[in-house]
N, C-alpha and C positions, 0 to 999 in steps of 0.2 A: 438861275440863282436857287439855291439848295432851299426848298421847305421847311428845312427841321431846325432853324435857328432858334435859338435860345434867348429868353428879352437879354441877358447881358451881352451876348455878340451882338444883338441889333443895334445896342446903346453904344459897342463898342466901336463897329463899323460908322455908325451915323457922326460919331464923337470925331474918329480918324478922318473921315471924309473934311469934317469942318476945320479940323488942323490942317487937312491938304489947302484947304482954302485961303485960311489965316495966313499960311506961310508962301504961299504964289506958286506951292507946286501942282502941278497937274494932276486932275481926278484919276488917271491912271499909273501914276508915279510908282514904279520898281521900288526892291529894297536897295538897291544899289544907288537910283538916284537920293532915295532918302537919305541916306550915309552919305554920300558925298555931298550934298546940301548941308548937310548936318557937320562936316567936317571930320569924321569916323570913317575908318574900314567896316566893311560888311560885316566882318566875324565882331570885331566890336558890338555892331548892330545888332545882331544875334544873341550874344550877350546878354544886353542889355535889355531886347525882347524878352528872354528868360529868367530875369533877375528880376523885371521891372512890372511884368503884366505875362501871366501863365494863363495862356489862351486857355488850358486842358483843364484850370480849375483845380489841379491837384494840391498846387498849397493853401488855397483855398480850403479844400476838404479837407489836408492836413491838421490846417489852425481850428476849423471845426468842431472834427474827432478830440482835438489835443483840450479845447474849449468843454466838449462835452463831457468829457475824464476828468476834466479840472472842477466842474457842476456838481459832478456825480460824490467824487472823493469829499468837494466842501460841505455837501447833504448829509452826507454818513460822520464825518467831525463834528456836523452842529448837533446830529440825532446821538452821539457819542457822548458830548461834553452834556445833553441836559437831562441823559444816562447818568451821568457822574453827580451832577448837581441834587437829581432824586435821589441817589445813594447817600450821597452825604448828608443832605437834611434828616435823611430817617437814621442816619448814625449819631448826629448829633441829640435829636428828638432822644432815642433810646440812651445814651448817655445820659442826659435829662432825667428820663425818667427812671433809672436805676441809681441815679444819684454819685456816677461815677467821679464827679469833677469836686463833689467833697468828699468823696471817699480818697480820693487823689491828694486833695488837699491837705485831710489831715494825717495822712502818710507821710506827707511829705517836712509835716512839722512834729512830728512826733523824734522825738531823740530816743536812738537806740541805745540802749545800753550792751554794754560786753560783757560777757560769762567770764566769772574768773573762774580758771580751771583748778579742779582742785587735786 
């Protein structure tokens, strides 16, 4: 038996063995007989292996990578928006204190008059 297993093959192997058990098939059971016990064709079987449980760990590492891009992007938005929030408090402060919002104000009530041309 190969040295270099990994704890999720051993968990994997020790898990399949006790399914061989549960279900009355023999510890040495093919993929063949499992599929036909199972009621499935072998390429089925295969399948299903590859859809269901990816011995190689690759969508694993996938979902990871895709996890870790998704960590990194949500870091840089929170470190962005409390960017935004310091700018705006010092825009509003300075507003404040150059008295822009009743300067604003009584602009905006003041009535223009028209030039008559003469």
């Amino acid at each position: 038996m190969p040295e270099n297993l990994t704890p999720e093959e051993v968990a994997t192997v020790i898990r399949s063995r006790q399914i061989l058990k549960d279900k009355g098939l023999p510890k040495d059971a093919d993929v063949t007989t499992v599929c036909r016990e199972a009621g499935i064709s072998r390429k089925t079987g295969y399948q299903w292996a590859n859809k269901f449980g990816d011995p190689s760990g690759v969508q694993d590492d996938a979902l990871h990578r895709e996890l870790d891009r998704l960590k990194a992007e949500h870091a840089k938005l929170k470190e962005d928006h409390e960017d935004l929030c310091i700018e705006n408090e010092g825009r509003k402060l300075a507003w404040e204190i150059h008295g822009v919002d009743d300067f604003l104000a009584k602009k905006n009530t003041m009535v223009r008059r028209k030039r008559k041309k003469p």
